[in-house]
N, C-alpha and C positions, 0 to 999 in steps of 0.2 A: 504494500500500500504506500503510495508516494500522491502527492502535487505537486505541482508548481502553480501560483500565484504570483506572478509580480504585473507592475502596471510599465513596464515596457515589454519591448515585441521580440526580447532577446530569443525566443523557442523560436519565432517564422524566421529570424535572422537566420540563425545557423542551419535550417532546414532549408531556405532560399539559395543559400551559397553555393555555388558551384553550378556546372553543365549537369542536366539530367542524366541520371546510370553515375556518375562521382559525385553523389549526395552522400551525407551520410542516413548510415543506415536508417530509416522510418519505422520498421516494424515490430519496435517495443510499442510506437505510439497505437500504431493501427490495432496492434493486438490487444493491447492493455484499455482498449475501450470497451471490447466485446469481452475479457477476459480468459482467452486464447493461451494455452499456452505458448511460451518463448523461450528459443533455446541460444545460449550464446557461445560459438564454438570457433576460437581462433588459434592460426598458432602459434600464434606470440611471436616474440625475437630469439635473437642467440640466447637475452641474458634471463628472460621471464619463463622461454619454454611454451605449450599448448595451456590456453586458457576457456575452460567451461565452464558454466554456468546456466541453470534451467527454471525460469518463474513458471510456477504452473498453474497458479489462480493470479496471474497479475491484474491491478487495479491504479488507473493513474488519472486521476482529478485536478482537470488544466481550466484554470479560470485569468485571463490575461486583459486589462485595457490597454487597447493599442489606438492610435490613427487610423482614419477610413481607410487611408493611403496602403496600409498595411493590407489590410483586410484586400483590396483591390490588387495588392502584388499577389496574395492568397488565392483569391478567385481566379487569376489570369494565370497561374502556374498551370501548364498539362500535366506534370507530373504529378502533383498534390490535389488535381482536382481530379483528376481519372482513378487514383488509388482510393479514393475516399474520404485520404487527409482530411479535404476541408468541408467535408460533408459533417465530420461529427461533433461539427459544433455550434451551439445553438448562438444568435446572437442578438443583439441589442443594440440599437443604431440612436438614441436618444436626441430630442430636437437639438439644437446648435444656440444654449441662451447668450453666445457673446453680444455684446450689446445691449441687452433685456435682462441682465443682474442684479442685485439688488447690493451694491457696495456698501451700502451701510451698516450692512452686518459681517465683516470681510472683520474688523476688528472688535467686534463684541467679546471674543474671550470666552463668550456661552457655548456649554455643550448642547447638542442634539435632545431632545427632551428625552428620546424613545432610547439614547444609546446606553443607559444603566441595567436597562431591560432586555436591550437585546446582547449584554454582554452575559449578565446572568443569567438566560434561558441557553445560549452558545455553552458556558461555561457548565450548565447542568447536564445538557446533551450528552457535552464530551466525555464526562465523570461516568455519567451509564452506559455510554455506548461500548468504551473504553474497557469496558468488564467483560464485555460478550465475548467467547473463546471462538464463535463461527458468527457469519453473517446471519440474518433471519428471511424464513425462509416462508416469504409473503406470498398471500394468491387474492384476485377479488371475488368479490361476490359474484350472483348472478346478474345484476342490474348495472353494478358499475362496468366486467367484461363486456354486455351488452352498450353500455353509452362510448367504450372505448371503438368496440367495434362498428358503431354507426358515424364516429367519426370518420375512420380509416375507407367507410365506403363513401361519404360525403366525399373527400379529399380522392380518393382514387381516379375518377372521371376527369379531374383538371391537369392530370399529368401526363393524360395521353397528347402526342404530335399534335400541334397547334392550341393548345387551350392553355389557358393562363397561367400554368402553374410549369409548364413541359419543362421550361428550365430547369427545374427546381427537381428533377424527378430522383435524382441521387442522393440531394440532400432528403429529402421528403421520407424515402427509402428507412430513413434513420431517425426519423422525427415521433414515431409511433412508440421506438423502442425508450426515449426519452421520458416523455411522456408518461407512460409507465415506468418508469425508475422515480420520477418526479411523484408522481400516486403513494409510491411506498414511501418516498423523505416525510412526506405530507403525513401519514399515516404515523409513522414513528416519532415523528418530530412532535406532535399533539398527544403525545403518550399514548401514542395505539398501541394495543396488544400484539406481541408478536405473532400470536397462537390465531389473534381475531382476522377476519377477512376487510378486505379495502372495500368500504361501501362506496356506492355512487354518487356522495356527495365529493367526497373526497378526489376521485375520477375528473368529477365537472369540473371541479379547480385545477387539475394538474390538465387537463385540456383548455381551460382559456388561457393558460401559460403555453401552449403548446399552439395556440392562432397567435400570439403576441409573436413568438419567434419565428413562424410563418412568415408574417407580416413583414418581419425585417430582416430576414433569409432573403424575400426579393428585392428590398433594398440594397442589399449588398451584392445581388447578382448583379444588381447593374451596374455594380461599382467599374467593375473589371471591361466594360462597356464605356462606359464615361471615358477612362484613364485612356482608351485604345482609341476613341473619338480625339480624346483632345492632344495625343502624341499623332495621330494620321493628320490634323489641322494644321499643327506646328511643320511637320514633315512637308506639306505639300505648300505653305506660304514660302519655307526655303526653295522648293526646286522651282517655282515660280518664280521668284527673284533671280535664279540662279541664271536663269534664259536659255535654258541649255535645251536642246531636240531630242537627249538622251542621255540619260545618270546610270550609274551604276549606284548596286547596294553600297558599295564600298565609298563609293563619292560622298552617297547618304550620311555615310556615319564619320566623315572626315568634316563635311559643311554643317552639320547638323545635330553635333554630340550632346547632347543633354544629360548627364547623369543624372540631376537631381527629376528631372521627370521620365527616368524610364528610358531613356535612351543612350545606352552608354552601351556594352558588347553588339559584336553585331547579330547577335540573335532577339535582339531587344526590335531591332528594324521590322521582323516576318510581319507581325501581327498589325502594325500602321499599315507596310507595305499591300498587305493582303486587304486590305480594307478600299485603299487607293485603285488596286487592279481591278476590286468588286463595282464601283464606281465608274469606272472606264478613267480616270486620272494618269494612272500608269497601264502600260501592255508589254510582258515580260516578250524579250527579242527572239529568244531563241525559244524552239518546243519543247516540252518535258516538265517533270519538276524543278523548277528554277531553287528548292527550299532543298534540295537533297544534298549540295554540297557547302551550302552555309554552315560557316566553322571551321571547314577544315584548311588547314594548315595550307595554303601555297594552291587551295583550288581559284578556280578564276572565278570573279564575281560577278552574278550575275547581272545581266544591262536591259535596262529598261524603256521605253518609247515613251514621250511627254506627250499628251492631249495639247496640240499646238494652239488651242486658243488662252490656255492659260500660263504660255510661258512670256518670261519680262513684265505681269500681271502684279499689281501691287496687292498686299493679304485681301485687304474688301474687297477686292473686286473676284479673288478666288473662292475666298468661302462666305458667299451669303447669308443671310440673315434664318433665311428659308431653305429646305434642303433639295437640293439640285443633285441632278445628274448626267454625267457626262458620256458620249460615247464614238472612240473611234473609230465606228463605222462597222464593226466586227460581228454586230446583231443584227439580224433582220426583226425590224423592228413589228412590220406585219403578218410575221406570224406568230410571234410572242413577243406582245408589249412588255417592256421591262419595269421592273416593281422596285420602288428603293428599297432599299435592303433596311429592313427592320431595326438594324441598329441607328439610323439616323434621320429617326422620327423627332420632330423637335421636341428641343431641353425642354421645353414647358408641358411637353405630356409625359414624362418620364416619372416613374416614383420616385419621391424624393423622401430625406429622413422624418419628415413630419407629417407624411402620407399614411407612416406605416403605422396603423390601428391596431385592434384584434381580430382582424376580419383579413381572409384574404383579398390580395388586389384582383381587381378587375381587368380584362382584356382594356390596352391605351384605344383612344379612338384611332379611327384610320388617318392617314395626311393626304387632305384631299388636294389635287392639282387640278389647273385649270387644262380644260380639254383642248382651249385653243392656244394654248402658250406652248413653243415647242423648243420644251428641256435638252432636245437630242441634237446634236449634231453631227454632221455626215461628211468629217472630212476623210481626203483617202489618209491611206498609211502615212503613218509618221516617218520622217526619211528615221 
């Protein structure tokens, strides 16, 4: 049994580092959620020899405040989001009061009224719990299982392809089994018996805890959304200015280094870059995966075609206010009209941190365009 608690992001630091496959190892964390066993088997140096070690009921309890920033490097990982990583955990995106504080209480010197209480119920908890030689071995009733399970079929329908939730459908995967853990703190925490069953009152509370981090689970999907929005803007006001008929990746990250927002290795470029080709902004020159040899050592970097209306273009006049799209000609447009890509629906239909309720979010409305204004252009190839 271990946590870690602290209020920096030092756990997604060290787990961020490095090229994906030379991470360090993840799966004490992966395992020690579900309770898996973990086995650690290396073989040391000259001077320590082979090193074993096997947890077989492990338990690890990670409660961290970090920046949204954070949480958005979190979300945009492949590695951390395909293994699950950041699926197992529930979050809380709280409104943003800078500005709307109340300073005047910043020097009072006053404690919290409630904090004597909540240190002596803390402090009782841990006295009893701290006796138990095994965990307790909780079930509910029949009404509470029943309200759990009418949840889980409320929520299932939104997470199929195209409904509200579809993003979310990994983390969601995980939100049940939460939920139910949360039922039992709930239970025990109010001196419930360990022998006694979880009624459904208890259930209904650990389920509007469980729409609250729904709720802000989608605010944070679109963190990783947001961050790739606003590194493809910065991306494409440089190559605009740049006047160039044709960039390489490499050019990219030579005129265009940003460490502090994201753009620093050049594997940091795919994710703007693929966004810009989605677009018609950029069109990769040669055919293939142009993403298959980013990285490696002394391969050539891939070269791009510029949408010549937007080169020598000052920033407004390339990114709009309203969402546009561009095309070098490569679609026939009458046979299938082309749709902006859902991520660059305007900032102002997006969920934002003060959106997020106890209810889940609704499908955004659609971005309507006008039928005679014509977004597309039909120049030939870019030299």
């Amino acid at each position: 049994r271990i946590a870690i608690i602290s209020t920096e992001a030092d756990l997604f630091d060290m787990l961020l580092k490095g090229k994906p496959g030379q991470r360090q190892n993840m799966n004490v964390y992966l395992k020690a959620w579900g309770g898996d066993s973990f086995t650690r088997d290396r073989k040391g140096g000259n001077e320590t020899g082979p090193e074993w070690s096997e947890l077989t009921n492990p338990l690890l309890t990670v409660s961290v405040a970090v920046q949204p920033t954070v949480l958005a490097r979190l979300q945009a990982d492949d590695e951390l989001v395909s293994r699950g990583f950041a699926a197992r955990f529930m979050f809380a995106l709280p409104a943003d009061m800078i500005g709307r504080r109340d300073q005047t209480k910043r020097f009072g010197g006053g404690k919290v009224a409630t904090e004597p209480a909540y240190n002596a119920t803390a402090t009782a908890l841990a006295d009893r719990w701290a006796t138990w030689a095994n965990p307790a071995d909780l079930r509910f009733d029949q009404h509470g299982a029943s309200l759990l399970e009418a949840f889980l079929v409320e929520i299932e329908p939104q997470l199929a392809e195209g409904q509200p939730l579809a993003g979310l459908a990994e983390w969601a995967n995980k939100l049940h089994a939460t939920i139910a853990r949360y039922a039992g703190l709930l239970h025990l925490a109010e001196d419930g018996d360990p022998q006694a069953h979880i009624d459904a009152a208890t259930v209904a509370r650990a389920i509007d805890l469980g729409r609250y981090w729904l709720a802000h689970a989608a605010v944070v999907d679109t963190l990783a959304d947001e961050r790739a929005i606003d590194r493809a803007e910065g991306l494409l006001a440089w190559i605009a200015t740049a006047g160039r008929g044709a960039v390489t990746l490499a050019d990219m990250q030579a005129g265009h280094r940003r460490p502090g927002e994201g753009l620093d290795k050049i594997a940091d470029y795919i994710t703007p870059v693929e966004l810009l080709i989605d677009l018609g902004y950029l069109r990769p020159v040669d055919n293939g995966d142009w993403r298959a040899d980013v990285g490696i050592r002394r391969a050539k970097s891939p070269d791009f075609a510029v949408w010549p209306e937007i080169i020598g273009k000052p920033h407004a006049a390339v990114i709009p206010r309203s969402p546009r799209t561009a095309s070098m000609g490569e679609r026939d447009l009458s046979l299938s009209p082309y749709t902006p890509p859902q991520l660059l629906e305007p900032r102002g239909t997006r969920i934002t941190r003060t959106d997020a309720t106890d209810s889940p979010p609704v499908d955004n409305p659609p971005v309507e365009l006008d039928p005679d204004e014509d977004i597309f252009a039909t120049h030939q190839e870019a030299p």
